[in-house]
N, C-alpha and C positions, 0 to 999 in steps of 0.2 A: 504494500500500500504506500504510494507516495500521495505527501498530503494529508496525511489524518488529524493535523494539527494549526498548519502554515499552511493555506495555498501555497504548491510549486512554482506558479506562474506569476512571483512577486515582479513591480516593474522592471527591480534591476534585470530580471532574467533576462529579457532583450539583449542585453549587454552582456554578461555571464554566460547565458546559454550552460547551466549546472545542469539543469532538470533535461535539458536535451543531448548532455552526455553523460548522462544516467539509463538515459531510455538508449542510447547506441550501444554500451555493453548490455543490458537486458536481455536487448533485441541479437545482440550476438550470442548472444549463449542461451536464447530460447527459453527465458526467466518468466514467467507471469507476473502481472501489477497492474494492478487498479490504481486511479488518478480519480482526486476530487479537486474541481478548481472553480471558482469565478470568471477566471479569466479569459478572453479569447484570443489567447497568444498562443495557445494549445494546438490553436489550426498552423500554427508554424511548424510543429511535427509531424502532421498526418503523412508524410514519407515516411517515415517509419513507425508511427501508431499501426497506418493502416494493414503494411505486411504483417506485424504482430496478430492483429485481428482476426487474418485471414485463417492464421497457428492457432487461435482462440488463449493469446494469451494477453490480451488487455481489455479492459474496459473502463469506461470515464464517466463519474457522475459530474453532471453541473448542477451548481447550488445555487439555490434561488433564495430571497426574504422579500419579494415584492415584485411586480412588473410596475408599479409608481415612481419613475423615473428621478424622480425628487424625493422621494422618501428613500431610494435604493442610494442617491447619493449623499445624504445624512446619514440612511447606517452604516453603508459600505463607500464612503468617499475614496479609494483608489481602486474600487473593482470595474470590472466590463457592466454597460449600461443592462437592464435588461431581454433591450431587442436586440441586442449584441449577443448576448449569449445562448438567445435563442438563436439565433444564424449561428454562432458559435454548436450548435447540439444539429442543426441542420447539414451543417457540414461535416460532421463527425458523420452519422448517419448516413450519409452517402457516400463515404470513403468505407464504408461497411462495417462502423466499430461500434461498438454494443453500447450506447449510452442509458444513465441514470438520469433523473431529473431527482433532484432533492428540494426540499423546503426545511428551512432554518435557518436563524430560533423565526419560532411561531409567538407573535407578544398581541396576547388576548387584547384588543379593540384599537389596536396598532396595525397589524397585515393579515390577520387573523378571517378577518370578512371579504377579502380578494385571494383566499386560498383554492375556492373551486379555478374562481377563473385564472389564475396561474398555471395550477394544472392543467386545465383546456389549453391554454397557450403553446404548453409543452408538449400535450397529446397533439396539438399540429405541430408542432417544428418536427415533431420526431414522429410519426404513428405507433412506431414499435417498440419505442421505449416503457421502460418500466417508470414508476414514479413513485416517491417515497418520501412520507410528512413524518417530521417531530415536532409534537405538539402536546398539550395538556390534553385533548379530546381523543377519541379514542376511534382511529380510522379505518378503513379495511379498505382492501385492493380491489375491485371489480373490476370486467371488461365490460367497456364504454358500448354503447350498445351502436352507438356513430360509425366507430369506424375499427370495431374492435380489439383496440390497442386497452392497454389497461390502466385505469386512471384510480387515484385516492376521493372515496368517499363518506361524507361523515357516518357514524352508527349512530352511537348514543353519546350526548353527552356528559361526564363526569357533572357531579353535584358536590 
């Protein structure tokens, strides 16, 4: 897992290129690794994300707290805008790599009421992606009955 802590795809990476020769020995020695990032500088690797992919040994979730463009730059000021990283999850997708859609933190009457449609967002940029909320409520996974990809919907709520 790269990323389980730090987005990989900090701005210096541009410059550094760390996280992209991490992924060249991986990809040399045929290592699996999952990637969580905000970022859309990730599409500067799909040369070698995508062959990995082909092996089935990567996958990327991109992480979501809002499609509210102004509130996504108050919580996350140096991440990819939201419609950025949806083209960011579109692109992956068609270089054939297994994307995630995440949501977090979820902050009850903050981003909490644009979580369905977030997910919608995501079920278009990617159809086949999976999608995954951490939240105080208590969600489960259905297929979307649209376009049968699988989206997060609420059960019940915690009291």
């Amino acid at each position: 897992m790269l990323a389980g802590d730090t987005d990989i795809y900090q701005p210096i990476e541009k410059e550094l290129k760390i996280t992209r020769g991490i992924l060249e020995v991986l990809a040399a020695h045929n290592h699996p690794v999952a990637l969580i990032t905000k970022s859309a500088l990730i599409t500067r690797d799909l040369d070698i994300l995508a062959p990995m992919a082909e092996k089935g040994l990567v996958s990327v979730a991109i992480s979501f707290t809002t499609l509210d463009r102004h509130l996504a730059r108050t919580m996350e000021p140096r991440c990819a805008a939201p419609h950025r990283r949806l083209d960011t999850m579109r692109q992956l997708v068609a270089a054939g790599i297994p994307v995630t859609a995440m949501t977090a933190p979820i902050i009850p009457a903050l981003n909490d009421p644009e979580l369905e449609s977030l997910l919608e967002a995501a079920a278009d940029a990617a159809p086949h992606a999976q999608a995954m909320s951490c939240c105080a409520c208590r969600w489960r996974l259905q297929t979307c009955s649209r376009n049968g990809s699988k989206r997060t919907t609420p059960t019940a709520r915690r009291k």
